[in-house]
C-alpha positions as CSV (number, residue, x, y, z in Angstrom):
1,X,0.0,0.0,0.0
2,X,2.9,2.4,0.7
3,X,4.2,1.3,-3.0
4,X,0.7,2.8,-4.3
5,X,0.8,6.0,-2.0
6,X,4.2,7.1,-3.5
7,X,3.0,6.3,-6.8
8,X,0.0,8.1,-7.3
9,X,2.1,11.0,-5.4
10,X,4.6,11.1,-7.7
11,X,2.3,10.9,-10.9
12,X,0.5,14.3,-8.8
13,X,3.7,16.1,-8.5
14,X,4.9,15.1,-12.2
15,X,1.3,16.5,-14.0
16,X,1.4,19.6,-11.7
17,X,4.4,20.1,-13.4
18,X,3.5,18.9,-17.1
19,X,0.6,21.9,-16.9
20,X,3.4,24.5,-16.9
21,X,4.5,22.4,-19.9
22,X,4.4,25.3,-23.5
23,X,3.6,21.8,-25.7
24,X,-0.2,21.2,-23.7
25,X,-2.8,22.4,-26.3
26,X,-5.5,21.8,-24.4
27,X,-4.9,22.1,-20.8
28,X,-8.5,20.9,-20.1
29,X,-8.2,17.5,-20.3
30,X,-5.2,17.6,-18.0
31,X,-6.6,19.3,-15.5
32,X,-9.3,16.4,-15.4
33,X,-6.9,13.8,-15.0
34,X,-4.9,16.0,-12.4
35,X,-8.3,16.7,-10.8
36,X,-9.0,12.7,-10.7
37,X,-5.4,12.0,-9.2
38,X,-5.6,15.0,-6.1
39,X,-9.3,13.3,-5.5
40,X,-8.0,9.9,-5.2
41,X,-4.9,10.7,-3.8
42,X,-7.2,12.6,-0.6
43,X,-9.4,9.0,-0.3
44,X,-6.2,7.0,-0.5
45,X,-5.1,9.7,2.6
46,X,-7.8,9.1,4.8
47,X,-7.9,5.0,4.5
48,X,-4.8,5.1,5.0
49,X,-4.2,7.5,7.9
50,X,-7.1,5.1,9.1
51,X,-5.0,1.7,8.9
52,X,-2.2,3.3,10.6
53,X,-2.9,2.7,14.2
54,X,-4.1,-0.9,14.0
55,X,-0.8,-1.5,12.3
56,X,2.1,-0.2,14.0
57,X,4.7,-1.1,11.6
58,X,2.9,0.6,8.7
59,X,5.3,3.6,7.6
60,X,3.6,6.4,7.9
61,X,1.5,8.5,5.4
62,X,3.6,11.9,6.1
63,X,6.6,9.9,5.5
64,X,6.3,8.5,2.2
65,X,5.1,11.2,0.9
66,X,8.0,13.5,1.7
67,X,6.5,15.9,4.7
68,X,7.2,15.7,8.1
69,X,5.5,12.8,10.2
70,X,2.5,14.4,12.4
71,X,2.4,12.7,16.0
């Protein structure tokens, strides 16, 4: 599950990037598709700040995706 949470963060961070790209015609269609990616990345968030403390050896969310760990 950690493999899919730096995943889909990655493919956020990368079309956050790709709209500043001068080659997108129609930025539309990418900002759907980034659109899709923030909403499931924010319902991958939740069930899996939500697994956390049942499983104690689970890294945590904060962590893999690069900010500081909350307590």
């Amino acid at each position: 599950m950690a493999l899919l949470v730096s995943a889909l963060n990655d493919a956020t961070k990368y079309n956050e990037g790709f709209l500043n790209s001068e080659t997108i015609r129609d930025l539309s269609d990418y900002e759907e598709h980034l659109f899709c990616l923030e909403s499931f990345q924010s319902w991958l968030e939740s069930e899996y700040k939500n697994l956390e403390p049942e499983n104690p050896d689970l890294l945590k969310y904060d962590v893999i995706v690069g900010g500081t760990p909350s307590e």
